[in-house]
C-alpha positions in Angstrom: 0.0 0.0 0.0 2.6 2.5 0.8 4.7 2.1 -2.9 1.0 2.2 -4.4 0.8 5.7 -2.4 4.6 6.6 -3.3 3.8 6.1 -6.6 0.3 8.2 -6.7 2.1 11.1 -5.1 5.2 10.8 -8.0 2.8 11.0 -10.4 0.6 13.7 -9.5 4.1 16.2 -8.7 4.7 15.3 -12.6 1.0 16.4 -13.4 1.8 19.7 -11.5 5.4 20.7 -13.0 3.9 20.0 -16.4 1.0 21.5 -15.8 3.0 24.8 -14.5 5.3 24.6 -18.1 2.4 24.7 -20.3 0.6 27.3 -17.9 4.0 29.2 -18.6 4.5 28.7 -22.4 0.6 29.7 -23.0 1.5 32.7 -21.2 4.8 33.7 -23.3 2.3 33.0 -26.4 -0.2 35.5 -25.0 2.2 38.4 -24.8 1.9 41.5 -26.3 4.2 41.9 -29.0 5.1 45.5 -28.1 6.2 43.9 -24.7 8.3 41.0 -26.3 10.1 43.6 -28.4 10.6 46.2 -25.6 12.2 43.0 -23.8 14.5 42.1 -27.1 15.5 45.5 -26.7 16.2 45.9 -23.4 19.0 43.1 -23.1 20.6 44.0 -26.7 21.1 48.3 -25.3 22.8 46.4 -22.4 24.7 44.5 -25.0 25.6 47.2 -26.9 27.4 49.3 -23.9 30.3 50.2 -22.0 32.1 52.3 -19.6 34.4 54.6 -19.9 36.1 55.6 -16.1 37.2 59.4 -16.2 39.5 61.5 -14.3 41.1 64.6 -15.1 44.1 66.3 -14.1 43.7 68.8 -12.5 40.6 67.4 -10.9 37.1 68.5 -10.3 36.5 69.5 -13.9 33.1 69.6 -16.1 33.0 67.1 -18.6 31.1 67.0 -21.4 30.3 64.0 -24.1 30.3 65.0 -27.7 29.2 68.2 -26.6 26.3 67.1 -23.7 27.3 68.0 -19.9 27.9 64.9 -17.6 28.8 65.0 -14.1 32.1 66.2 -13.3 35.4 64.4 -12.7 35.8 63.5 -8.8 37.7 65.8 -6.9 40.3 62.8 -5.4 43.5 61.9 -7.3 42.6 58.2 -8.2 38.9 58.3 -8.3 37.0 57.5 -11.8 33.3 58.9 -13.0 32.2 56.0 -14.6 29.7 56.5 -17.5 28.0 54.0 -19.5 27.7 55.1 -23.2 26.1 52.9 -26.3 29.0 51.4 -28.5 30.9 54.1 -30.7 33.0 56.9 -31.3 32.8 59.9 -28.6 34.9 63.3 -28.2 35.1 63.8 -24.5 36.4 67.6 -23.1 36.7 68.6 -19.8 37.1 71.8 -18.8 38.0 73.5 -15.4 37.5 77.2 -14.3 39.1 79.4 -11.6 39.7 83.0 -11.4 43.1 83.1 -13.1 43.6 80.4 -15.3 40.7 77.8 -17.3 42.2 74.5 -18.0 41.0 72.4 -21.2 41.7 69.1 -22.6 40.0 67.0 -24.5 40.1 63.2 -26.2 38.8 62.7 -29.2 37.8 59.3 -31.1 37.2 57.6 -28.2 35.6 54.3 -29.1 33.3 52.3 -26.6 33.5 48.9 -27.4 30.4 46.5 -26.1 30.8 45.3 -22.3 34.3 47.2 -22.4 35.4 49.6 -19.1 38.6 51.7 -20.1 40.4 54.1 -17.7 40.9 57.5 -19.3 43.1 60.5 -17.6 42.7 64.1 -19.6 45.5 66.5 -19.1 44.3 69.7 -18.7 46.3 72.3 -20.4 46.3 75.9 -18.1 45.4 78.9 -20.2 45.5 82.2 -18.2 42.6 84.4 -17.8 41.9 87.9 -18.7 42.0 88.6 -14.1 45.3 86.0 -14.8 47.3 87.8 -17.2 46.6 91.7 -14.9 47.6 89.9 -11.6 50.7 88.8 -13.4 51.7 91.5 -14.8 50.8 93.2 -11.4 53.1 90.5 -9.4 56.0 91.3 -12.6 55.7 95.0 -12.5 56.1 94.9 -8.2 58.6 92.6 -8.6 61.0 94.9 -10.8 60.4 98.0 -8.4 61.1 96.1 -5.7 64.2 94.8 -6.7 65.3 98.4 -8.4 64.2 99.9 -4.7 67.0 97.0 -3.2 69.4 97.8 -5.6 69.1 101.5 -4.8 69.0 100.8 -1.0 72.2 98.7 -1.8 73.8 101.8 -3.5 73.0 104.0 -1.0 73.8 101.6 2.0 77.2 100.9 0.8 78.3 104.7 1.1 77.6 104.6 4.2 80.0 101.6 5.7 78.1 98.5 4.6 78.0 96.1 2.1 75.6 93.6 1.0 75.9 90.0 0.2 73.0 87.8 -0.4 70.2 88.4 1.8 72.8 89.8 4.7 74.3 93.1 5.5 77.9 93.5 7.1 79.5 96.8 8.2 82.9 96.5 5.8 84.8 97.8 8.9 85.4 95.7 12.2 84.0 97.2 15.4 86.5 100.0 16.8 87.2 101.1 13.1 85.7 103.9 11.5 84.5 104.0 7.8 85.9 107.0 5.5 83.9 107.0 2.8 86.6 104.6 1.1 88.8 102.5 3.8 88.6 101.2 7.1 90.7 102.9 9.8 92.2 102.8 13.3 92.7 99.5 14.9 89.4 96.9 16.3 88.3 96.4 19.3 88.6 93.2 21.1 85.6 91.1 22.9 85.1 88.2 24.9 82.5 86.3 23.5 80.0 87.5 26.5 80.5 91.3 25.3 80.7 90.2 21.7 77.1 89.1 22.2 75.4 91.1 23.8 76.8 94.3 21.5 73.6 96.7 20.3 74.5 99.1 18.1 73.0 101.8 15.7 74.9 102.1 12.3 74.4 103.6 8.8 70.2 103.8 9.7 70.1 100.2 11.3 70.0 99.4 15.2 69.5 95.7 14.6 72.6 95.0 14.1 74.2 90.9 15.6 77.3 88.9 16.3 76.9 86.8 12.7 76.9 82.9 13.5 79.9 80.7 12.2 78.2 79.6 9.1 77.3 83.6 8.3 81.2 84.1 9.1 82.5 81.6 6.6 80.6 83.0 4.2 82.8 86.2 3.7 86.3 84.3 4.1 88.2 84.3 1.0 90.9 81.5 0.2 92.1 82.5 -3.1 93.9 79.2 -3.3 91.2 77.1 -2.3 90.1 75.6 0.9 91.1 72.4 2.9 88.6 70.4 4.9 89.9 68.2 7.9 88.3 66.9 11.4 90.2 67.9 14.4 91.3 65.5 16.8 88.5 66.1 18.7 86.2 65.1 16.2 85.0 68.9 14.9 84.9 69.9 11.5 87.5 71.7 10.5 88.9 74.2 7.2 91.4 76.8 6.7 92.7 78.1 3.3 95.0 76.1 1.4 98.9 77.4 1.2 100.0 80.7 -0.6 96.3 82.0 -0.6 96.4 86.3 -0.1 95.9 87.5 3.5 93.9 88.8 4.8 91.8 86.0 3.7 88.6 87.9 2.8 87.6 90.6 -0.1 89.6 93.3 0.7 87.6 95.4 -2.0 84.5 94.7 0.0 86.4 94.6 3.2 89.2 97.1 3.2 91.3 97.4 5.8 90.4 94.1 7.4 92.9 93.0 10.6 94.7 89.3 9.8 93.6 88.2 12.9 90.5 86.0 14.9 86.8 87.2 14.4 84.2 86.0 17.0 81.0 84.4 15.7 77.8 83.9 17.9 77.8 79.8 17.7 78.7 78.3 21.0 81.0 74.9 20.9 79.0 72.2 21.7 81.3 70.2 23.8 81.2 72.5 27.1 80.0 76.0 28.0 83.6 77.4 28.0 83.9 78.0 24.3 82.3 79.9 20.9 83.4 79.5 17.2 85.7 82.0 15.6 86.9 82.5 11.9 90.7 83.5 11.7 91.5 86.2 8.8 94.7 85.4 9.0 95.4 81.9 7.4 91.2 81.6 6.6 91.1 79.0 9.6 87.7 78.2 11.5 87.9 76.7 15.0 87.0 77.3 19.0 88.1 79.1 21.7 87.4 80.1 25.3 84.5 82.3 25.8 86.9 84.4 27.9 89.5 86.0 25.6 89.2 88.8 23.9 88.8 88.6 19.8 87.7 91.5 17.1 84.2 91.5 16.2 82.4 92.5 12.5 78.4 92.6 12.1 76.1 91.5 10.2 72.4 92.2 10.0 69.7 90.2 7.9 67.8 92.2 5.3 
C-alpha cells in the first residue's frame, strides 16, 4: 500500500510541474508583441554598452560628451566617474574654471567597445585668464620695483659703511674702526665672547645689528687658493685656506682694511659651556676658543 501511495504522489508532482510549463509557455504565447520587443530590446542596449572611467588632471572638472554636460570628474586623485555610453566613437572635453587660469583638454575618437570599461586621464592644459594675465603682470611689475628699490637701498647703503651679500648686511669695517667713505681705519676692538654678544649698536640707519653665527662668518672668508677640509682631533669639523692664498683672507675690495687676525662668531662649541666659534682672517682657519679672551668682532644684519 505504501509504494502504491509513493507512486500516486510521483505522479501527481509530474502532473503539477507539467501542468505549470504549459501554464508558462501559453502565457509567453499570449504576450503582447510590443512587450516581447521592448524585452528584445532591453538586453541587446545592455549588449551594446560600456564604460568609460574618467579623471582629469587637474581634478574636479566639467566634462562634457560630444558636446552634452555629464557629471564632473571627482575631486580625489585616483577616483574615476564611470559613464556607461552605447558602443561608438565619442569626443570627451573637460574643462576646469578658476579666477586666473581655465584648464582644457580633451580626447577625441574615443571608441566604446560592447561590455568594455577603459580608464581615461585628460591633461588639462592651463590657459591664463583675462584677471590672470593683470595679476601677473601686477606681481612682474612689483617685482622689478622692488628689486630696483634694493638695488638702490644697496647703493646708498654701501656709502655709508656696509655692504651687502645675499640676503645679509655686514659693516665692511670691524668694530672699533671707523669708515671713511673709502677705507677702514684705526685698529678693532677686542671682545670676549659675553660682550661680543650682547653688543647693540646703531649704524648707517640700522639698530639691529648681531654677532653673525659661524656659518654667516665663513661665508665672507676668501681663500684664493682654495680651501682644505679636515676633522680635528676632537672630532670637529675643521677648514682653513690652502697654502699661498692672499691674507687677509677675505675681499679686501668689499672689506678694506680688514685685521689678519680672529673674528668671534655667535655659535657656541657644543662640547662644554667654555667656548664659541671664531673664523681666523689670517690663514682663513675656522675653530674654537674660550669664551673668555678677547677677539675682534664684524656685524652683520639680515635684510
Amino acid at each position: 500500500m505504501e509504494s502504491i501511495t509513493t507512486n500516486r504522489q510521483q505522479f501527481t508532482l509530474k502532473q503539477t510541474t507539467a501542468a505549470r510549463f504549459l501554464a508558462i509557455q501559453v502565457s509567453i504565447l499570449k504576450m503582447p508583441l510590443l512587450a516581447l520587443m521592448l524585452a528584445v530590446t532591453s538586453f541587446t542596449a545592455t549588449a551594446e554598452t560600456g564604460i568609460v572611467r574618467i579623471a582629469t588632471d587637474p581634478t574636479n572638472a566639467k566634462i562634457y560628451i560630444n558636446g552634452q554636460r555629464q557629471p564632473n570628474s571627482p575631486e580625489v586623485v585616483g577616483q574615476y566617474t564611470d559613464l556607461e555610453l552605447p558602443k561608438g566613437e565619442y569626443k570627451i572635453e573637460a574643462i576646469k574654471e578658476e579666477t586666473d587660469y581655465v584648464y582644457k583638454g580633451s580626447k577625441n575618437d574615443v571608441f566604446v567597445s560592447p561590455n568594455s570599461r577603459q580608464p581615461l586621464l585628460i591633461k588639462l592644459t592651463p590657459t591664463l585668464t583675462e584677471a590672470g594675465k593683470k595679476r601677473q603682470a601686477d606681481e612682474q611689475a612689483a617685482a622689478k620695483a622692488a628689486k630696483q628699490a634694493a638695488a638702490e637701498r644697496k647703493k646708498a647703503a654701501e656709502g655709508k659703511g656696509v655692504v651687502v651679500k645675499g640676503k645679509l648686511m655686514w659693516m665692511r669695517c670691524a668694530m672699533g674702526q671707523t669708515w671713511t667713505g673709502s677705507t677702514c681705519s684705526g685698529k678693532e676692538s677686542e671682545y670676549t665672547w659675553q660682550q661680543a654678544k650682547a653688543l647693540r649698536h646703531s649704524f648707517a640707519g640700522y639698530s639691529d645689528w648681531r654677532l653673525p653665527t659661524r656659518e654667516e662668518l665663513l661665508s665672507i672668508r676668501y681663500c684664493s687658493t682654495g680651501v682644505v677640509k679636515k676633522t680635528s682631533s676632537d672630532g670637529e669639523p675643521d677648514s682653513y685656506c690652502a697654502d699661498g692664498s692672499q691674507e687677509p683672507t677675505i675681499n679686501t675690495r668689499d672689506f678694506p682694511n680688514t685685521p689678519k687676525r680672529r673674528f668671534w662668531s655667535s655659535s657656541a662649541y657644543a662640547d662644554g659651556t667654555y667656548g664659541a666659534w671664531f673664523v681666523n682672517f689670517d690663514f682663513g682657519g675656522d675653530y674654537w676658543f674660550n669664551k673668555n679672551d678677547g677677539l675682534a668682532v664684524r656685524l652683520v644684519r639680515s635684510q
